[in-house]
C-alpha positions as CSV (number, residue, x, y, z in Angstrom):
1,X,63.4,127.6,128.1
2,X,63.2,127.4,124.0
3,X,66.3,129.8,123.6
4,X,68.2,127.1,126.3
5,X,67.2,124.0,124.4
6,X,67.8,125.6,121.1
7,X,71.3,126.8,122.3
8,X,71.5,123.6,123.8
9,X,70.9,122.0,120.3
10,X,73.2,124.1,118.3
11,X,76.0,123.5,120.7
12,X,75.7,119.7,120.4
13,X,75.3,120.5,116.2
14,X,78.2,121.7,116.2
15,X,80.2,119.5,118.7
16,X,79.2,116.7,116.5
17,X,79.9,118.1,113.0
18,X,83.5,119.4,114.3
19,X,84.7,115.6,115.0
20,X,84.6,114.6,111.8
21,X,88.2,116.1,110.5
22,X,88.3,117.5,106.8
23,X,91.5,116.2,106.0
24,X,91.1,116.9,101.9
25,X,90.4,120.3,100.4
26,X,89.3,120.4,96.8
27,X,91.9,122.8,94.8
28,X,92.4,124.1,91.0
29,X,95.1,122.1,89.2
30,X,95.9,121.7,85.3
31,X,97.0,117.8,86.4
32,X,95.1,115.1,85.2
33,X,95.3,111.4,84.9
34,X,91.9,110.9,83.6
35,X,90.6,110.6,80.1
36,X,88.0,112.6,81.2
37,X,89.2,115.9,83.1
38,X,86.4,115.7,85.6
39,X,86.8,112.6,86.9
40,X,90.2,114.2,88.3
41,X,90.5,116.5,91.1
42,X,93.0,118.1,92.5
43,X,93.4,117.7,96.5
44,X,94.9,119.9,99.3
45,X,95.8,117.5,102.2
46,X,95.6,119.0,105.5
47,X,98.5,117.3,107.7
48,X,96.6,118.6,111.1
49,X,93.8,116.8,110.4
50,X,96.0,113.9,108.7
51,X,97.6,113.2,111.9
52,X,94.6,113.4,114.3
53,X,92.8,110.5,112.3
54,X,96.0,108.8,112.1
55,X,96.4,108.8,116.1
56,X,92.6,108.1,117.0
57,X,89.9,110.1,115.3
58,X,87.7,107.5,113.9
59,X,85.8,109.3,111.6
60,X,86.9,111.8,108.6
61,X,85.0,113.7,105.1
62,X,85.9,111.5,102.4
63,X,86.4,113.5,99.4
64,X,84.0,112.7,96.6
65,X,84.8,113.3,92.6
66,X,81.3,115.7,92.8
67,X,83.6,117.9,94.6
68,X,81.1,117.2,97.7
69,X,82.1,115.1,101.1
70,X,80.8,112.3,102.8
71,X,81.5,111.3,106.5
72,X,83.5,108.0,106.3
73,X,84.7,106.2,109.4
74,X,88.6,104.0,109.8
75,X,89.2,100.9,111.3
76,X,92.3,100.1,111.6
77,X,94.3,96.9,110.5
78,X,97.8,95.8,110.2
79,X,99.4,94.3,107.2
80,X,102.5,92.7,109.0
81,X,102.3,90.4,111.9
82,X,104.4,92.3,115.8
83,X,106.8,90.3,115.4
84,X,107.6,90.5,111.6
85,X,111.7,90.4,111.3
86,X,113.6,90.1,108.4
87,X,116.6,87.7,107.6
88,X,119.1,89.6,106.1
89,X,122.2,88.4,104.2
90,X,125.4,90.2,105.1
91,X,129.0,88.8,104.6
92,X,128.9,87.0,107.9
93,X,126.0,85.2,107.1
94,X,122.2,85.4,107.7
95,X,121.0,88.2,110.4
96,X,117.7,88.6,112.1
97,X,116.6,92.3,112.3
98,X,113.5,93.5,113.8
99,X,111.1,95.5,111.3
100,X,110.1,98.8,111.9
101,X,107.5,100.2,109.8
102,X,105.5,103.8,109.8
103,X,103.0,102.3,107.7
104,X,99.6,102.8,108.9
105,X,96.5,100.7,107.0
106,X,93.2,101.5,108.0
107,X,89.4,100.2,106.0
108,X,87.3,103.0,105.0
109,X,83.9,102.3,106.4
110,X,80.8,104.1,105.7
111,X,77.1,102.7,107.1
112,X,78.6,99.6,108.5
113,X,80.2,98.8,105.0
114,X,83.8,98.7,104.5
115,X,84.5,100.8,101.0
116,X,87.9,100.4,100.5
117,X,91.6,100.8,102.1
118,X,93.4,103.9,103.2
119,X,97.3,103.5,103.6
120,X,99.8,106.1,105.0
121,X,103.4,105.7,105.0
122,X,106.2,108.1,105.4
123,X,104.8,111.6,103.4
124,X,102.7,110.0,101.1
125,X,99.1,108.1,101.2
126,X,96.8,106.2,99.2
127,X,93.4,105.7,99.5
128,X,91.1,103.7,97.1
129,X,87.5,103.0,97.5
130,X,83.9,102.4,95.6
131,X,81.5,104.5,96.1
132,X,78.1,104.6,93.7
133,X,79.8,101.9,91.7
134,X,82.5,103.5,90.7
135,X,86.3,102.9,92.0
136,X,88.3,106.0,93.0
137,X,91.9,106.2,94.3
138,X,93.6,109.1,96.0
139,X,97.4,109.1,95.3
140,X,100.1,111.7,95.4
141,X,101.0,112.2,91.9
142,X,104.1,114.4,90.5
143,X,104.0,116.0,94.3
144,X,100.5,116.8,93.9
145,X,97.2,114.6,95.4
146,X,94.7,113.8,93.0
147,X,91.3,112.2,93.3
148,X,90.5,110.4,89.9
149,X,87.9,107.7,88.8
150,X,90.6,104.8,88.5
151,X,88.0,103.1,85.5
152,X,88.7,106.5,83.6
153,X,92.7,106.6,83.5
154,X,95.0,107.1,81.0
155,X,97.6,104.9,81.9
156,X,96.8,101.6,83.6
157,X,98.6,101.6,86.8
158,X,98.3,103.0,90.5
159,X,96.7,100.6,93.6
């Protein structure tokens, strides 16, 4: 009866530690943006994974700049109204066009607190949040994605 309710255990374990999706992978690079080079890392982005959370998973490992993870949930939100349009001007005058995004904007939620923003749109996202007071953004940087302390970098820009 042990051996069935510690299988039992394991089994649920590892049901529940498999739907969390590692999306990020933590990789070598000689990039940084960072005054500091370890408050840039280097990130592998695992387009699987990407597009599971994007269609439904709620819950993903956030990548941390300690090189560890910590299981963040997304809610997702909408920037534009459903019936956003444009008006565009053509040489016949004004036309009405319906707008078709693939921009996806979710909150980043850990512990009932929402941390930041994640955005995805065509092949490129951006994620910024705070976590133990310090801001960090994700963004995909001369083709590569970098996790960097946004307080530490070089050149003011990014989110």
């Amino acid at each position: 009866m042990k051996r069935i309710l510690l299988l039992l255990f394991f089994s649920l374990f590892y049901c529940v530690s498999q739907a969390q999706l590692n999306v990020f992978e933590f990789t070598n690079s000689k990039t940084f943006v960072t005054k500091n080079a370890e408050n840039t890392k280097s990130l592998t982005l695992k387009t699987n994974a990407l597009i599971n959370i994007l269609e439904g998973s709620e819950s993903f490992y956030l990548p941390l700049i300690d090189n560890n993870f910590i299981i963040a949930n997304l809610i997702s939100f909408s920037v534009l109204d459903k019936n956003h349009t444009l008006i565009v001007e053509t040489e016949k005058g004004q036309e009405i066009q319906n707008f078709k995004s693939d921009l996806k904007s979710f909150y980043i939620k850990i512990d009932d607190e929402i941390i930041g923003t994640f955005l995805s749109f065509g092949d490129n996202l951006i994620l910024t949040y705070k976590f133990d007071n310090r801001q960090f953004e994700i963004n995909k940087i001369d083709n590569e994605f970098l996790l960097f302390d946004v307080n530490d970098c070089i050149n003011l820009n990014s989110f």
